[in-house]
KOLDOVEX-879516 format. One line per field, with one value per residue (C-alpha): residue number from 0; x negated, y, z; residue in one letter. Coordinates in Angstrom, 1 decimal. Example, Ala and Ser with C-alpha at 12.3 -4.5 7.8 and 13.67 -1.06 7.14 Angstrom:
BEGIN
k	0; 1
px	-12.3; -13.7
py	-4.5; -1.1
pz	7.8; 7.1
r	A; S
***
This chain:
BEGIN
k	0; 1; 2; 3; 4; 5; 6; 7; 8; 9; 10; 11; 12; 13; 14; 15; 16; 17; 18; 19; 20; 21; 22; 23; 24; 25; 26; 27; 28; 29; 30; 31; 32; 33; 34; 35; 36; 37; 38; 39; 40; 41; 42; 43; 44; 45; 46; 47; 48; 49; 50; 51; 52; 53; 54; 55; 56; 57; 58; 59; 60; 61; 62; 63; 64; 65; 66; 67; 68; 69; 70; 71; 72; 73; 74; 75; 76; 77; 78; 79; 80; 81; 82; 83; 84; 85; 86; 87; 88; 89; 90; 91; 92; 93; 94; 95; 96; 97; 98; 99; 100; 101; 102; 103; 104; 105; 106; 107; 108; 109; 110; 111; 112; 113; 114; 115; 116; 117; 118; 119; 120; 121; 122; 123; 124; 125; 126; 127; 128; 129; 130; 131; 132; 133; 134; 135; 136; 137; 138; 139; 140; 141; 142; 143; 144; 145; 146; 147; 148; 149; 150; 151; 152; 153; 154; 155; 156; 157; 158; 159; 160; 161; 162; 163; 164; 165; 166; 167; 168; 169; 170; 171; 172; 173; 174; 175; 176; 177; 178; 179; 180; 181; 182; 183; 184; 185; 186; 187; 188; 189; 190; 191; 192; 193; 194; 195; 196; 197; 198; 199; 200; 201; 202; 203; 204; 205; 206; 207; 208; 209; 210; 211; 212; 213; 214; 215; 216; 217; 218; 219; 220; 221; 222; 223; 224; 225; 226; 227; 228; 229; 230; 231; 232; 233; 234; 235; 236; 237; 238; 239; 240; 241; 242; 243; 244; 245; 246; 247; 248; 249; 250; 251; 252; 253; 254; 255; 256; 257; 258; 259; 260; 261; 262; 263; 264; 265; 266; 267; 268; 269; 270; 271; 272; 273; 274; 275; 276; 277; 278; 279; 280; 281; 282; 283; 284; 285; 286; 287; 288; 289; 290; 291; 292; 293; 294; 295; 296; 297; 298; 299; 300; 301; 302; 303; 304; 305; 306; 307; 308; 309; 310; 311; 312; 313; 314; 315; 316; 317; 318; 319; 320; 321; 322; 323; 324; 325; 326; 327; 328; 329; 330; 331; 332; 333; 334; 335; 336; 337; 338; 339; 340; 341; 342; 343; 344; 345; 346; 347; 348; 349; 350; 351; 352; 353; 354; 355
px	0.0; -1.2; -1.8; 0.1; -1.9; -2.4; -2.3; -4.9; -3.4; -1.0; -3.8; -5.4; -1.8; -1.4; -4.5; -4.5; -0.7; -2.5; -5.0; -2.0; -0.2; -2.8; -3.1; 0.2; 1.1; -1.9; -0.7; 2.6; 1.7; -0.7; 2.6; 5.3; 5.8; 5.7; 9.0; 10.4; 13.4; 15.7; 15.8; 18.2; 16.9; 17.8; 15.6; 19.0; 21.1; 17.9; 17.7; 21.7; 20.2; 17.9; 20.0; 17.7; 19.2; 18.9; 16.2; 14.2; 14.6; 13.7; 10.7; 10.0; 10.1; 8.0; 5.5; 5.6; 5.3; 9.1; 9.6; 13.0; 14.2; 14.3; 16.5; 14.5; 16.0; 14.9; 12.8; 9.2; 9.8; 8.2; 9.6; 8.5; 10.0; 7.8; 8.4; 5.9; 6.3; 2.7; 2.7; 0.3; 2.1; 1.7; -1.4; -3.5; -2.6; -3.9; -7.0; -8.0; -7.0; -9.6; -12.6; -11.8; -13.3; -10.8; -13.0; -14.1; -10.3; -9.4; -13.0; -10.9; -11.0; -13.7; -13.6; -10.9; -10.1; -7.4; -5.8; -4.9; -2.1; -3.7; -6.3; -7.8; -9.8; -12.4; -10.0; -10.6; -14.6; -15.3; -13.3; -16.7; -17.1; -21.1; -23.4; -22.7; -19.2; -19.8; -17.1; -14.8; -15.7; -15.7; -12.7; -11.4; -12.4; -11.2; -7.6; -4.6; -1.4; -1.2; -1.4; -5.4; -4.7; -1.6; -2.0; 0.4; 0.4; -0.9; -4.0; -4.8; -5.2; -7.4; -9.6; -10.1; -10.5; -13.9; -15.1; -15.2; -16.7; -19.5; -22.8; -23.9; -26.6; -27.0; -24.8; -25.4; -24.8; -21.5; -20.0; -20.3; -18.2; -15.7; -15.3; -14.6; -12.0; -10.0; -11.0; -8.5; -6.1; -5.6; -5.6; -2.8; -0.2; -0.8; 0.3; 3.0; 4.4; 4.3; 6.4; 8.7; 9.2; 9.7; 10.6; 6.9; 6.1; 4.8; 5.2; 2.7; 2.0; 2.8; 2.3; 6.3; 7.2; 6.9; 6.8; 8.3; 7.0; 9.4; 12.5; 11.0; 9.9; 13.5; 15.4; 13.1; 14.0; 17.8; 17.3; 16.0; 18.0; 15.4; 14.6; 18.3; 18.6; 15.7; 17.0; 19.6; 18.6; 14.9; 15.7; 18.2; 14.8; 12.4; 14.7; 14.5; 11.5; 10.6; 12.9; 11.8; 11.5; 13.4; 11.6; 9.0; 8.3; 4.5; 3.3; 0.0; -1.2; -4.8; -6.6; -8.0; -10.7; -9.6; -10.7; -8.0; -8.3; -12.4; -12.2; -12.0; -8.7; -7.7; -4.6; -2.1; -0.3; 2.4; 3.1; 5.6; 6.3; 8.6; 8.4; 10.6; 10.2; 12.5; 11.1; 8.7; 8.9; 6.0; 6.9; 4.4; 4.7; 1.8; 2.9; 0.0; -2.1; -4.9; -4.3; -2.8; 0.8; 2.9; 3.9; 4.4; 6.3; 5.9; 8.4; 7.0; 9.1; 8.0; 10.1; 9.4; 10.4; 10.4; 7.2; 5.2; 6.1; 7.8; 7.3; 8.9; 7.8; 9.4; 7.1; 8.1; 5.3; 6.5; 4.6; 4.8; 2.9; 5.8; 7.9; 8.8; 8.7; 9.1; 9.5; 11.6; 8.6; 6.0; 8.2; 8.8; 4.9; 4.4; 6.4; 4.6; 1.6; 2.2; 3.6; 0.9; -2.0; 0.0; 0.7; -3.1; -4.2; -1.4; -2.6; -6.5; -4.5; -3.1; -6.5; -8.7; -5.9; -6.1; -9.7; -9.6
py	0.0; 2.9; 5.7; 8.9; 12.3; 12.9; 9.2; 9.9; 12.4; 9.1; 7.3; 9.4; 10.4; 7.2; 6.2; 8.7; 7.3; 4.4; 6.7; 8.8; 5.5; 3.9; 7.1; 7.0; 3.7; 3.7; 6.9; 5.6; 1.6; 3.3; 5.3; 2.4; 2.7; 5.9; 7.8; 10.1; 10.8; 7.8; 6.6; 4.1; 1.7; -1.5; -3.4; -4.9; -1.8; -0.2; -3.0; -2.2; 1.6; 0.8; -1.3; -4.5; -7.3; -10.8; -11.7; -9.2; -9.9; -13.8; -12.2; -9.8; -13.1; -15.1; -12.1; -10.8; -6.5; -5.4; -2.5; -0.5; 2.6; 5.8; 8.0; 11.3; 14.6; 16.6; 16.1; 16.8; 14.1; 10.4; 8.7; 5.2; 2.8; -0.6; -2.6; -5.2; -7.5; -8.2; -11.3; -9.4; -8.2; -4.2; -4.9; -6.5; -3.8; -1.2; -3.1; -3.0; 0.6; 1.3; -0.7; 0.3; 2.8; 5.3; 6.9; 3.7; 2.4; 5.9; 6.9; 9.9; 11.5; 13.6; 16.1; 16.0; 18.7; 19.2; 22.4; 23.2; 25.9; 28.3; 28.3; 31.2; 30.9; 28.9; 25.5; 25.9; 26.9; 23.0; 23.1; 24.2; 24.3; 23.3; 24.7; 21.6; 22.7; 25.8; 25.4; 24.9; 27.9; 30.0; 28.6; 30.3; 33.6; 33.2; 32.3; 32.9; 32.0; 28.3; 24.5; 24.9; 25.9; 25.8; 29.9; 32.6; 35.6; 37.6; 34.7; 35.1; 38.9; 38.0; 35.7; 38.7; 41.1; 39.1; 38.7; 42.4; 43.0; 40.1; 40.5; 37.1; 36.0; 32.4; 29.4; 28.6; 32.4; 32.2; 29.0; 30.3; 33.4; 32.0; 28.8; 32.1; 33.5; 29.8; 29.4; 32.8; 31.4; 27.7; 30.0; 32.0; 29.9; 27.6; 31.0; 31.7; 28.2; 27.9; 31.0; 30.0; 26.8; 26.2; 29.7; 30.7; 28.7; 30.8; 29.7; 28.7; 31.3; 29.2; 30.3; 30.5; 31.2; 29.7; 26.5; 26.4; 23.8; 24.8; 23.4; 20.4; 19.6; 20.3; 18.2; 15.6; 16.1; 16.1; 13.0; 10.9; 7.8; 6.6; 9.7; 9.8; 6.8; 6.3; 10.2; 12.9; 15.1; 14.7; 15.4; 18.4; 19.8; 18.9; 20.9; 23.8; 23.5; 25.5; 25.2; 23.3; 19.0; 16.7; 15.5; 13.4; 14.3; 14.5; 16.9; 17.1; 19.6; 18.8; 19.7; 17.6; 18.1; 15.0; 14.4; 14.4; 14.4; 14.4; 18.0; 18.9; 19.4; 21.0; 20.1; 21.1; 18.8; 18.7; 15.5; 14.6; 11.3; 10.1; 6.6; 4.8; 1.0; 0.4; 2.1; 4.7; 6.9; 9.4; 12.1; 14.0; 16.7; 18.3; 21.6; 22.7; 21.4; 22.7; 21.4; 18.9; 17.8; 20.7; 18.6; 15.7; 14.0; 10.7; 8.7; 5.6; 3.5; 0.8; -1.9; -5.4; -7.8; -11.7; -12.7; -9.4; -6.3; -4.4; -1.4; 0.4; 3.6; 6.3; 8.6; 11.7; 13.9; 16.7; 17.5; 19.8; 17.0; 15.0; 17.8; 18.3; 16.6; 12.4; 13.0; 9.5; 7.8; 9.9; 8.5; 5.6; 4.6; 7.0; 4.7; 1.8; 3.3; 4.0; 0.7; -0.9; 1.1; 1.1; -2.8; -3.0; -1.4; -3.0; -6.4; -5.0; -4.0; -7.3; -9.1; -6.5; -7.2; -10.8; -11.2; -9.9
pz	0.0; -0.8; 2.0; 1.5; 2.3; 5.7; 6.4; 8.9; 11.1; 11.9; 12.9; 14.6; 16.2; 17.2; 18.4; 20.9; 21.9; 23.3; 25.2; 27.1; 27.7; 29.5; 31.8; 32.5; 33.2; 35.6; 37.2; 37.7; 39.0; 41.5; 42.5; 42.6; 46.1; 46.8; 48.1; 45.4; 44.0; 43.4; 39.8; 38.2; 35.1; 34.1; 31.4; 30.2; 29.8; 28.2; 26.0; 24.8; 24.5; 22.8; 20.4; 20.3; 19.1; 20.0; 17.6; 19.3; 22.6; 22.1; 20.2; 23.6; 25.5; 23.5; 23.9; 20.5; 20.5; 18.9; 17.0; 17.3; 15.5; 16.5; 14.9; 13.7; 14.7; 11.4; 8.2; 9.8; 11.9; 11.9; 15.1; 16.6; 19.2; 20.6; 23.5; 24.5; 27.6; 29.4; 31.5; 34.1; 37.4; 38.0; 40.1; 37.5; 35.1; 37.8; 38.1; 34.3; 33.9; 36.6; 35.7; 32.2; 29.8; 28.1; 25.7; 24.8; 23.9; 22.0; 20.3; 18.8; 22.1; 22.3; 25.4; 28.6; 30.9; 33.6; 33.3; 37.4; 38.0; 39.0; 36.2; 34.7; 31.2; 33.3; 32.3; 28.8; 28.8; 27.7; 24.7; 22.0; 18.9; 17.9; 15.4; 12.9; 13.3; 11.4; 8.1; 11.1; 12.4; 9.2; 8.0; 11.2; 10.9; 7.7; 8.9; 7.1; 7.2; 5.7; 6.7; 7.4; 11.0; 13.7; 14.7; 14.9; 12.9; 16.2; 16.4; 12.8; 13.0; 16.2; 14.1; 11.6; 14.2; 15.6; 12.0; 11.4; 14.7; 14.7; 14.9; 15.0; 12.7; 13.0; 13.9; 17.2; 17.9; 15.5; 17.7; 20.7; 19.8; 17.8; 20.8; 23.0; 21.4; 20.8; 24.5; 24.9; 22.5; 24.4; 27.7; 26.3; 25.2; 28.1; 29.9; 27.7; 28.1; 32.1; 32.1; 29.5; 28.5; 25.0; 24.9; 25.0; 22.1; 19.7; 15.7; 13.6; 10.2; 7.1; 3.6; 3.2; 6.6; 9.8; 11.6; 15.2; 17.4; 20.3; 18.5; 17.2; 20.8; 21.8; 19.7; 20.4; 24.2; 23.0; 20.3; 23.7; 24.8; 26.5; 29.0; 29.2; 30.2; 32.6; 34.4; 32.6; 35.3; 34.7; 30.3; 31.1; 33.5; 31.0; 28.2; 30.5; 31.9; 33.8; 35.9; 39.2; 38.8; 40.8; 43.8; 43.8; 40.1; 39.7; 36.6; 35.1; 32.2; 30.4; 27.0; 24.6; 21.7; 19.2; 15.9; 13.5; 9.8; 10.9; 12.1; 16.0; 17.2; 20.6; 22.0; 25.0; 26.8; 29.6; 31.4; 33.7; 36.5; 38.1; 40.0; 42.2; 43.4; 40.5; 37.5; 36.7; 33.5; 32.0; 29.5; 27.3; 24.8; 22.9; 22.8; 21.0; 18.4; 16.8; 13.1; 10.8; 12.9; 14.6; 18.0; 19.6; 22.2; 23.9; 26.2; 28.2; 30.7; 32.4; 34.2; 36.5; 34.0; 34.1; 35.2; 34.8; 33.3; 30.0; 28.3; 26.2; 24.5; 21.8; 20.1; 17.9; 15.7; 13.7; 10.8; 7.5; 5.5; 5.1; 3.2; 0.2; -2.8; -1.9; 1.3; 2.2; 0.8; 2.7; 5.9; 5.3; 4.5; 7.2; 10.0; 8.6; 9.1; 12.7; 13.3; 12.4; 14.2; 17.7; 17.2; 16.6; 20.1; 22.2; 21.0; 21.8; 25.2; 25.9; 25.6; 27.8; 30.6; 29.8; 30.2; 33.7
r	X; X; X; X; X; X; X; X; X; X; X; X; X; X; X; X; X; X; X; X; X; X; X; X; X; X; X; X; X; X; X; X; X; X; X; X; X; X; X; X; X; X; X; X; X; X; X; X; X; X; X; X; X; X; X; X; X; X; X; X; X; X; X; X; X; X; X; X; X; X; X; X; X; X; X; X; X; X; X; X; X; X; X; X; X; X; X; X; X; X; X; X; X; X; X; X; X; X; X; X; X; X; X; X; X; X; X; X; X; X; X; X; X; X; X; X; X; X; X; X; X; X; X; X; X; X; X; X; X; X; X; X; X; X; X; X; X; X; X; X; X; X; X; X; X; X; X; X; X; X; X; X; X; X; X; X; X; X; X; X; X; X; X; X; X; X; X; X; X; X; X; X; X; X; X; X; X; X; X; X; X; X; X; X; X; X; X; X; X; X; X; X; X; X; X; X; X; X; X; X; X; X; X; X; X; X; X; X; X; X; X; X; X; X; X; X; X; X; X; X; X; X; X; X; X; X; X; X; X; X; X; X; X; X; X; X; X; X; X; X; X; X; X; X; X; X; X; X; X; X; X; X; X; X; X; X; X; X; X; X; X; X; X; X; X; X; X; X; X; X; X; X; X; X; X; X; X; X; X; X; X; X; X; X; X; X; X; X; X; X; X; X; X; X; X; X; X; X; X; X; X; X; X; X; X; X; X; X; X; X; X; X; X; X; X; X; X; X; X; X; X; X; X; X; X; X; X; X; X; X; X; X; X; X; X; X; X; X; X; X; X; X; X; X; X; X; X; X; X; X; X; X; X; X; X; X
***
């Protein structure tokens, strides 16, 4: 089959799926027991949410990882459903997620950094671009609006603004400005979104308009039976976030510099927990990303179930690259695509767990 463009933003998308989901499913095993808000699951009413049928679930049983549809909320979505039953209880699971090596499982991931509440621009100072990064850094202060980048019209005239003003006469010199200034821009709409939501969202500057991450990410929110299910009151919070979390929620925001399409992406992210000794469920978005895909936004729940575990995950990315002209073809390889990368790492999951 041949790969459509962009084949390996999905990848790399998808790739770093794995990477979240194995922090969060650590995080929330490690949690079980704690005492937080009451949530109420139940693998076989998710199952009937979730529309599997009984092909699948024999196929769950036997161990096989089942794909389910997701219905995508607009055109610039490709959405993703898998459920994969591990035979490990909770606490073996805990102990390979801490013996093992996360940058080793998602190579794509190339710098971490946990953005704390009260964080000034210090959070964002490891985010760099290097001196063999320099087209990357031209290309920026060369910005306009277009598919190159993900910044608003405000952010491009920034960009120009520094090329006017620079100085800088070689590329180490060059880097270190232009890292600056994207270190302002990551600190800024991290600001912008922890005082408004979605709200604070600014567009991204296209050629013919705009892109608006903040209402992809909502209907994603809204297109959700699986958050639903798992807690309406955590997916009406999350849609108006940020109004204050149930109790007992546990929220985490970190960066990321990932390689997508081979270029150096930085990316925002805003996770959310909650546990109970019944279920846990983790929500991610990406409300910012660098380049190549607009947003993302990543359900996980995981249940007892049988003789170990379940999980079951939905992932949305928005993208202009699937637009236009053939664009039921650019999804559909798209989704098979994705399929089969995630299917790939949870199979390489359920070996490193087995070989402990």
């Amino acid at each position: 089959m041949k790969k459509p463009p962009g084949s390996k933003i999905f990848a790399n998308v998808y790739g770093h799926v794995l990477f979240l989901l194995l922090m969060a499913v650590l995080n929330a095993q490690m949690r079980l027991h704690a005492q937080t808000t009451p949530i109420t699951a139940d693998v076989n009413a998710i199952i009937a949410a979730l529309q599997l049928n009984k092909e699948q679930i024999a196929a769950l049983d036997q161990g096989e990882i089942v794909s389910f549809g997701v219905k995508e909320a607009t055109q610039k979505e490709l959405a993703l459903g898998l459920a994969m039953h591990l035979a490990a209880p909770p606490a073996k699971l805990v102990e390979f997620f801490k013996s093992g090596d996360l940058a080793m499982i998602d190579p794509d991931v190339r710098q971490y950094g946990a953005i704390a509440p009260e964080s000034a621009g210090s959070a964002f100072t490891g985010f760099v671009f290097s001196p063999d990064q320099i087209d990357e850094v031209n290309d920026l202060l060369n910005a306009e609006a277009g598919d190159r980048f993900n910044l608003s019209a405000a952010e491009i005239k920034n960009f120009a603004a520094l090329r006017e003003n620079n100085a800088a006469d070689d590329n180490a010199a060059l880097a270190e400005i232009v890292s600056q200034q994207y270190q302002k821009l990551l600190l800024q709409r991290w600001q912008a979104y922890r005082e408004k939501g979605l709200k604070g969202i600014a567009p991204y500057a296209r050629a013919n308009g705009q892109s608006n991450p903040a209402e992809e990410l909502r209907q994603a929110v809204l297109s959700s039976k699986l958050l639903a299910h798992f807690s309406p009151d955590l997916s009406t919070v999350w849609l108006n976030y940020p109004a204050p979390l149930p109790a007992g929620t546990l929220e985490h925001f970190f960066w990321l510099n990932n390689t997508v399409d081979d270029r150096p992406a930085a990316i925002l992210n805003h996770r959310i927990m909650l546990t109970s000794d019944a279920a846990s469920v983790i929500v991610t978005r990406q409300f910012y990303v660098g380049h190549s895909y607009n947003s993302s936004h990543l359900i996980v729940g995981c249940l007892p179930y049988r003789d170990g575990s379940v999980i079951f995950y939905t992932h949305r990315t928005s993208t202009d690259q699937i637009t236009g002209l053939g664009n039921a073809l650019k999804r559909s390889i798209g989704r098979e695509h994705q399929k089969e990368r995630m299917i790939q790492n949870l199979e390489a999951l359920r070996a490193a767990v087995g070989a402990l």
